[in-house]
MILUMFI-662140 format. One record per residue: residue number from 1; residue in three letters; z, y negated, x negated of N, C-alpha, C, O in turn. Coordinates in steps of 0.2 Angstrom, whole numbers, always signed. Last residue first. Layout:
% MILUMFI-662140
+-----+--------+-------+---------+--------+-------+----------+---------+-------+---------+--------+-------+---------+--------+
: num : residu :  n.up : n.north : n.east : ca.up : ca.north : ca.east :  c.up : c.north : c.east :  o.up : o.north : o.east :
+-----+--------+-------+---------+--------+-------+----------+---------+-------+---------+--------+-------+---------+--------+
: NUM :    ALA :     Z :       Y :      X :     Z :        Y :       X :     Z :       Y :      X :     Z :       Y :      X :
...
+-----+--------+-------+---------+--------+-------+----------+---------+-------+---------+--------+-------+---------+--------+
% end
This chain:
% MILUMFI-662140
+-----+--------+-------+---------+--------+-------+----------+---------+-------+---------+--------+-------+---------+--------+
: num : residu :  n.up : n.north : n.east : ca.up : ca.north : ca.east :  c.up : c.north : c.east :  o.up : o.north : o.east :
+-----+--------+-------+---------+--------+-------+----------+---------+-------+---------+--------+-------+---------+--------+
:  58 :    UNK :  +929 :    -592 :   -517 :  +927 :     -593 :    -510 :  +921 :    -587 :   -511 :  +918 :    -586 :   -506 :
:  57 :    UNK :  +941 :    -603 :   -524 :  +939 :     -595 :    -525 :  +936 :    -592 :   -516 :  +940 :    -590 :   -511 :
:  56 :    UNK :  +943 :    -615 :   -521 :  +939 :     -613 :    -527 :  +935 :    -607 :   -526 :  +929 :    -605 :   -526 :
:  55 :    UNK :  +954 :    -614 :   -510 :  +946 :     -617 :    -510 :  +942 :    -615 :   -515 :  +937 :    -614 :   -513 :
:  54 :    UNK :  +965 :    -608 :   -518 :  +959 :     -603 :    -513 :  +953 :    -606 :   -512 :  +948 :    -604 :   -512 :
:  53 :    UNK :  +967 :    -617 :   -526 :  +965 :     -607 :    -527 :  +962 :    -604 :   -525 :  +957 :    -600 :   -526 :
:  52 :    UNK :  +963 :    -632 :   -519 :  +967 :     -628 :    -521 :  +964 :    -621 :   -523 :  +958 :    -620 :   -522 :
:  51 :    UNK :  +962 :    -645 :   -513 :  +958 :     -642 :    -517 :  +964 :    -638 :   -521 :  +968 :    -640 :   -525 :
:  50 :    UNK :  +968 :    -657 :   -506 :  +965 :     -652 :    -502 :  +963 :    -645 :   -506 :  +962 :    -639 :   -503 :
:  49 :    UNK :  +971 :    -670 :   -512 :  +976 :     -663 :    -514 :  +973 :    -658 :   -509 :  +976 :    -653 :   -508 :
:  48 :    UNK :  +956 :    -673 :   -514 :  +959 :     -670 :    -519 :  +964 :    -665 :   -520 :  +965 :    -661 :   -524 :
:  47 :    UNK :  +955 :    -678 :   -501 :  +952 :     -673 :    -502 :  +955 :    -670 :   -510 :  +956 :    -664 :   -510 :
:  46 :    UNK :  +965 :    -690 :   -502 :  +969 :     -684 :    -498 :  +961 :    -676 :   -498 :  +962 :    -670 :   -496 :
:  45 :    UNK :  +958 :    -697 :   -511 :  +964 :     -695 :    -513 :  +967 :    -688 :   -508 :  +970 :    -682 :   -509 :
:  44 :    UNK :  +947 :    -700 :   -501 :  +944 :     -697 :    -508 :  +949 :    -694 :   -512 :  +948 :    -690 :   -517 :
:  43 :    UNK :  +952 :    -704 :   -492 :  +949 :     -701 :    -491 :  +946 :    -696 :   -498 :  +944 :    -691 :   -498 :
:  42 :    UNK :  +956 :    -720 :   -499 :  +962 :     -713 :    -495 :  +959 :    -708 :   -494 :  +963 :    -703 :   -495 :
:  41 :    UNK :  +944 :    -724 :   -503 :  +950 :     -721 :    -508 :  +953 :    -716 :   -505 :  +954 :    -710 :   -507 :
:  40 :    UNK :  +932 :    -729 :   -496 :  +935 :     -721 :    -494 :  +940 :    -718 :   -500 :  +941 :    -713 :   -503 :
:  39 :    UNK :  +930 :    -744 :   -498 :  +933 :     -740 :    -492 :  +933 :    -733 :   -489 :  +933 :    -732 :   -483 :
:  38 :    UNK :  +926 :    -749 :   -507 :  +919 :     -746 :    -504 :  +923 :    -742 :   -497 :  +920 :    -738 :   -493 :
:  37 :    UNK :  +935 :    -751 :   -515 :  +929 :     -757 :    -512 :  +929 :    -754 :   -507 :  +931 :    -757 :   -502 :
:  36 :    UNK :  +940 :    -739 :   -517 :  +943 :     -743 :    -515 :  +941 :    -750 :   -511 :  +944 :    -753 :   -506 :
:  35 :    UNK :  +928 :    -735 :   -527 :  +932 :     -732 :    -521 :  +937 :    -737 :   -516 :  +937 :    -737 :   -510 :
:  34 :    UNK :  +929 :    -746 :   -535 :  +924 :     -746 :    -533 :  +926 :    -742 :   -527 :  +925 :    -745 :   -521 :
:  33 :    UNK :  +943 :    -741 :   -539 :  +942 :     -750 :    -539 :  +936 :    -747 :   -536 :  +938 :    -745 :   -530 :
:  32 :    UNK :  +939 :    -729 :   -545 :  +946 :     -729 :    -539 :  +945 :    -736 :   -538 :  +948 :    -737 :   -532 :
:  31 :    UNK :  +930 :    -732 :   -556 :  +928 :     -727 :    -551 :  +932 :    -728 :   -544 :  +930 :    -728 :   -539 :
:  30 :    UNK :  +933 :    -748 :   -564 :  +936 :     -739 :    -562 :  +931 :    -737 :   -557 :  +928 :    -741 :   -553 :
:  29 :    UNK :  +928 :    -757 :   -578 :  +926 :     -754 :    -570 :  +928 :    -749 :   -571 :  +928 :    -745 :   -576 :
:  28 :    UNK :  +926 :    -758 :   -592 :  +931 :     -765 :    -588 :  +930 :    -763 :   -580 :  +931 :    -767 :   -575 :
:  27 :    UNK :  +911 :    -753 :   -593 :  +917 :     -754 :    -597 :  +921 :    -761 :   -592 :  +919 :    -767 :   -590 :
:  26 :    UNK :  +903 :    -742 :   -584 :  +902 :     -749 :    -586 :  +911 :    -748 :   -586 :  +915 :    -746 :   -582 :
:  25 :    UNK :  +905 :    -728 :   -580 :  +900 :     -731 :    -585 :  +902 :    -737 :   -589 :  +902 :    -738 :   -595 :
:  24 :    UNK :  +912 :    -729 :   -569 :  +914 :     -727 :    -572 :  +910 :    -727 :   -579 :  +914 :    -727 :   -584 :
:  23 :    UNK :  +900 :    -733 :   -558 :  +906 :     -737 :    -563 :  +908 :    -734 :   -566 :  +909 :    -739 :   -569 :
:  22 :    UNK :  +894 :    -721 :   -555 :  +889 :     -723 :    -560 :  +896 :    -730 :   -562 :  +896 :    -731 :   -568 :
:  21 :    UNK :  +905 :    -714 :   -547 :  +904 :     -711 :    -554 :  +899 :    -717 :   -560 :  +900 :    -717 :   -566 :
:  20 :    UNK :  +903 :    -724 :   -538 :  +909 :     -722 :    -540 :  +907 :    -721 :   -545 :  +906 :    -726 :   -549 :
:  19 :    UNK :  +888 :    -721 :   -532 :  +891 :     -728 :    -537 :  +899 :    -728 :   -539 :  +900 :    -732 :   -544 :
:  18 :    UNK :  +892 :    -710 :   -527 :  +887 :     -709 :    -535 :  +890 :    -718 :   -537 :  +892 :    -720 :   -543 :
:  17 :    UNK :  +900 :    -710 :   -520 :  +902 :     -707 :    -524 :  +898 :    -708 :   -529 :  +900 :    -707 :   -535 :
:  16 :    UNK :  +890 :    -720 :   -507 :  +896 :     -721 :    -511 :  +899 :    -719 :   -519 :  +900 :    -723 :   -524 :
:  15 :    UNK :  +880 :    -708 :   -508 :  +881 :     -713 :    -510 :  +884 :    -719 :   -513 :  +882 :    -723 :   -517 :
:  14 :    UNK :  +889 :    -699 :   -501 :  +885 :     -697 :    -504 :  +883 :    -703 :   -508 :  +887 :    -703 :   -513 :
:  13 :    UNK :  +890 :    -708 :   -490 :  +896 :     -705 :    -493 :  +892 :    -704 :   -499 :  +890 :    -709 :   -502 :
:  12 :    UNK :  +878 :    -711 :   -483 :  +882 :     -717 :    -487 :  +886 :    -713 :   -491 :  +887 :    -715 :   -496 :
:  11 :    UNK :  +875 :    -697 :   -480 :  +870 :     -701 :    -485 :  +876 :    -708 :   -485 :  +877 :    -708 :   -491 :
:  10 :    UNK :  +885 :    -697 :   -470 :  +886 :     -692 :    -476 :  +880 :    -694 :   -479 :  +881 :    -691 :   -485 :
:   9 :    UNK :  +881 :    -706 :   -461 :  +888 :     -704 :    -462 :  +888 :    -701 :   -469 :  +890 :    -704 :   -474 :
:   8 :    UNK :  +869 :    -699 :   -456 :  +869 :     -706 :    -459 :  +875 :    -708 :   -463 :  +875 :    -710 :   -469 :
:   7 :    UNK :  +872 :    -689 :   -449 :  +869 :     -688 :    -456 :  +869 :    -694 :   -461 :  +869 :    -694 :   -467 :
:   6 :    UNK :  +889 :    -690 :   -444 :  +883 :     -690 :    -443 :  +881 :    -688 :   -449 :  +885 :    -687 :   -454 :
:   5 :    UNK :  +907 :    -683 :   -443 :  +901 :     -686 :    -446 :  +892 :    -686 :   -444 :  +890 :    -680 :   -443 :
:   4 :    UNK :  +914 :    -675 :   -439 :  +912 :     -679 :    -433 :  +909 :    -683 :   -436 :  +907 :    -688 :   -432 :
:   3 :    UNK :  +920 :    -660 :   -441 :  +920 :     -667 :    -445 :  +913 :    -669 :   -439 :  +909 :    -666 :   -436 :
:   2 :    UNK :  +935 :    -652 :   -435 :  +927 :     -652 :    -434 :  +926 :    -662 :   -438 :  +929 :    -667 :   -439 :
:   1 :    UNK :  +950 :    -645 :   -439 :  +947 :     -651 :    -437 :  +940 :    -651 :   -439 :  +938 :    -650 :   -444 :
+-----+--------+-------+---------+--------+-------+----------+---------+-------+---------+--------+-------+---------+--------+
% end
């Protein structure tokens, strides 16, 4: 599958994840609540089961 993302595309993602991570800071905030705001939960779940043995070992 060819990702069909722009540049603009992957600067919001990019972006996204850092406000992910920077809630994870602030008490009473999850990272998967802000992921979920921010509308790439499923996307951020189905990249995690993608990471396997071999993707590591590259």
């Amino acid at each position: 599958m060819e990702s069909t993302r722009t540049l603009t595309d992957k600067i919001f993602l990019i972006l996204k994840g850092l406000g992910m991570g920077a809630a994870n800071k602030v008490p009473g905030i999850s990272g998967g609540v802000v992921a979920f705001v921010a509308g790439f939960y499923e996307e951020f779940i189905y990249s995690l089961k993608k990471v396997n043995g071999k993707a590591l070992n590259y």
